[in-house]
C-alpha positions as CSV (number, residue, x, y, z in Angstrom):
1,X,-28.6,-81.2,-6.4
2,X,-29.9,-78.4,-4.0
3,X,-28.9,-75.2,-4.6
4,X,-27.8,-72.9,-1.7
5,X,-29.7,-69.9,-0.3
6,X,-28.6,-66.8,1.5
7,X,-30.8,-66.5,4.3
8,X,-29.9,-63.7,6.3
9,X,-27.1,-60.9,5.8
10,X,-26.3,-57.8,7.6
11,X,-24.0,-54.7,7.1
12,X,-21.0,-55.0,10.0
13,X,-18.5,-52.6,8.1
14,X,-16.3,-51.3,5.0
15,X,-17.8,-53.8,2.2
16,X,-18.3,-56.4,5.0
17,X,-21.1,-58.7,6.0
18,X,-22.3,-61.4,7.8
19,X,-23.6,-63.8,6.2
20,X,-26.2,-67.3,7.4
21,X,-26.9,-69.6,4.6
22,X,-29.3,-72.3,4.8
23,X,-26.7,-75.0,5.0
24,X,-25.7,-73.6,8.4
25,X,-23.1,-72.0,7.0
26,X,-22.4,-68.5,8.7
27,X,-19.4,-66.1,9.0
28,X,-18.2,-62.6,7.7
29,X,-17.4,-61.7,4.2
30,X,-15.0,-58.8,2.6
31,X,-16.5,-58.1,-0.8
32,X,-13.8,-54.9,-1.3
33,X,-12.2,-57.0,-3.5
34,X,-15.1,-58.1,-5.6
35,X,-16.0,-54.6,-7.2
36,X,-14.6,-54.6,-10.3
37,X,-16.4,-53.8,-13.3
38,X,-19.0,-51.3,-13.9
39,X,-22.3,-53.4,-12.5
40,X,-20.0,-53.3,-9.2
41,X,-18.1,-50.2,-9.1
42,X,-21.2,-48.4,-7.5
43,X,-20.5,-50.7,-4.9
44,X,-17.6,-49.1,-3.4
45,X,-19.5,-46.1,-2.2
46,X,-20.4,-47.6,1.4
47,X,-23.7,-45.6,1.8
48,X,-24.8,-47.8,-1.8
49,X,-23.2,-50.8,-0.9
50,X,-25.4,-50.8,2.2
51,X,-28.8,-50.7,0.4
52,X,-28.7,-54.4,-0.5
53,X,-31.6,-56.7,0.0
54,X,-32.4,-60.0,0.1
55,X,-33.6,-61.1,-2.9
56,X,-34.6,-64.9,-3.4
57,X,-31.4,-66.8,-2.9
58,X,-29.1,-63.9,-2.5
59,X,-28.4,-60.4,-2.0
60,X,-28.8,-57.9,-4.6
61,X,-28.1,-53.8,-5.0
62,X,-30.8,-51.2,-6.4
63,X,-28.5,-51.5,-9.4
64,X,-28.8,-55.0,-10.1
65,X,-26.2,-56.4,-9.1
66,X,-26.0,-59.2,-7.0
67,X,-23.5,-61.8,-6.5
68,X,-24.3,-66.1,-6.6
69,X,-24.8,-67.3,-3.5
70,X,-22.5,-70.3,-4.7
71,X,-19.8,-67.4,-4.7
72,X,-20.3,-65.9,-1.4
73,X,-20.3,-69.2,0.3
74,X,-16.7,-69.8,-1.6
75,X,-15.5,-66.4,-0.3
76,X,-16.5,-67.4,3.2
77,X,-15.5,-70.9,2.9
78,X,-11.8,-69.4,2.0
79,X,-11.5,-67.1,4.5
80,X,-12.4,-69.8,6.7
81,X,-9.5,-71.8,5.0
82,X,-7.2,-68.6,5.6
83,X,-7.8,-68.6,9.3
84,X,-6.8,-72.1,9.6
85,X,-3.5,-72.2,8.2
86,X,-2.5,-68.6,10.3
């Protein structure tokens, strides 16, 4: 089974980015509804969300969190899905 890796992401606006994984797999992602919980709520200040990194497969915030790259290939997966059926 191979695993999928975040390759590149960068800051566009709000809580969104774009996003190439290394299935070929690019696009934008909304993560404003994602930040629930306490690991994320120091997410939705913009100048934090903005310090992510790349770290291995993923992205990740100086506070440790980080999302699965699984997930943030399903969020872009269903907003392409979304787009479709407009």
């Amino acid at each position: 089974m191979k695993f999928l890796h975040l390759l590149q992401a960068q800051y566009i606006s709000g809580h969104r980015l774009n996003v190439i994984f290394d299935d070929g797999t690019s696009g934008i992602i909304d993560l404003s509804a994602e930040l629930e919980g306490p690991v994320f709520e120091p997410l939705r200040d913009i100048n934090f969300f903005r310090q992510f990194s790349l770290n291995g497969a993923t992205i990740e915030w100086p506070n440790g969190a980080d999302f699965a790259p699984e997930y943030l290939h399903s969020l872009l997966n269903a907003a392409s899905r979304s787009l479709a059926s407009a």
